[in-house]
N, C-alpha and C positions, 0 to 999 in steps of 0.2 A: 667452564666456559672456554677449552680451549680450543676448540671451532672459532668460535666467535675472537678470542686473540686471533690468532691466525693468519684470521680474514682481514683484521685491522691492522694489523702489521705488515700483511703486503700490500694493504690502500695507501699508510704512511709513506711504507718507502717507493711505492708507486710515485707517489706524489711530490715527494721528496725529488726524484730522479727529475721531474719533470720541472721542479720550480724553475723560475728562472734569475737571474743574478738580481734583476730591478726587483723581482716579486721580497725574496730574499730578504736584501735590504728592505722595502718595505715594512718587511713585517717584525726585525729586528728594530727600525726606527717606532715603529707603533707600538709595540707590546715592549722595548725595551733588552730582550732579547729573542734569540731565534727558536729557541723551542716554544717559549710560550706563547709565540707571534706563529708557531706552524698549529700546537693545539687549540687556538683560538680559531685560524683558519676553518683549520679540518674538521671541526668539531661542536664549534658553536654559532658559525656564522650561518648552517645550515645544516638540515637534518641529515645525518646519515643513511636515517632509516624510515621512507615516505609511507604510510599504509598499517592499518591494522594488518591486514593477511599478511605484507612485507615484515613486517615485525613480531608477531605469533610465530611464524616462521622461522625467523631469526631468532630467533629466544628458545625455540624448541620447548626441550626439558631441562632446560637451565635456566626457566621465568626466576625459579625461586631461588636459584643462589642469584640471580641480577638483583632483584627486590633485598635480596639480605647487604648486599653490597650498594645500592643503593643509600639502606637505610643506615649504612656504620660513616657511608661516604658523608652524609650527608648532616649525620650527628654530630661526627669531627669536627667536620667544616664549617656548617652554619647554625652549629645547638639546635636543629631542627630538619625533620624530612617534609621537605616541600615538592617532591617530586608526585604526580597523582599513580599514586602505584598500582590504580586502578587502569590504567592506561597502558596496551601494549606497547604503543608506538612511543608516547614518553619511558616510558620501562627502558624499550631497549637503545632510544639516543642516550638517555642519559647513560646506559651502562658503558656505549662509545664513547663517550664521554671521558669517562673514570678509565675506563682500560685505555684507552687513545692517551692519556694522560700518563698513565704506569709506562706505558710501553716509549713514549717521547724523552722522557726522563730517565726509563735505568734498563731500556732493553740493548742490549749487544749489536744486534744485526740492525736497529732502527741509528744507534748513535755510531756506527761505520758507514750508512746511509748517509748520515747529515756532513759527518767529516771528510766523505768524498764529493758531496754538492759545495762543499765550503772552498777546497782544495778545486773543484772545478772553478768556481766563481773567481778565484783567486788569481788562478790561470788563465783566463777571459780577460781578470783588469790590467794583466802584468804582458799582455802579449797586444 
């Protein structure tokens, strides 16, 4: 699925670059801190991926490693796969999901992203 990282790690730090200092905050005050106030954002407040054909698409030939990683994610997590794995378009949000989540937490170029939005906001409240 490295297409699909890829593509979500320059939506993050797209998104990242773009937040704005009130957003920021916001989502630090709500979720408690700031990554898991950006993965909630990005990831769960709405679908990544709108459309059967949008999502076939986006899955390519990688349906079945998303479904394998669906179903380890989901075993971990909630003793149970509730995702309908019959479903492209849940298939492939949820797989935004789990990777959008890998990549906020332990990827390099996403957490240089968030330490220069922090350093900019920083710089806004200090000037």
């Amino acid at each position: 699925m490295n297409n699909q990282t890829n593509e979500l790690r320059s939506y993050i730090i797209d998104s990242i670059s773009d937040v704005s200092a009130d957003k920021a905050q916001q989502l630090t005050h709500d979720w408690g801190d700031l990554r898991q106030g950006l993965h909630q954002w990005l990831f769960n407040e709405d679908y990544y991926i709108i459309g059967y054909y949008n999502a076939t698409k986006w899955l390519g030939s990688d349906a079945f490693e998303a479904i394998g990683m669906i179903q380890e994610y989901e075993q971990d997590n909630f003793g149970q796969v509730t995702t309908d794995l019959s479903c492209p378009e849940r298939v492939a949000n949820m797989s935004a999901y789990i990777i959008g989540e890998a990549l906020i937490y332990s990827d390099n170029k996403v957490e240089s992203a968030i330490q220069i939005a922090l350093m900019r906001h920083l710089m806004e409240h200090i000037a």
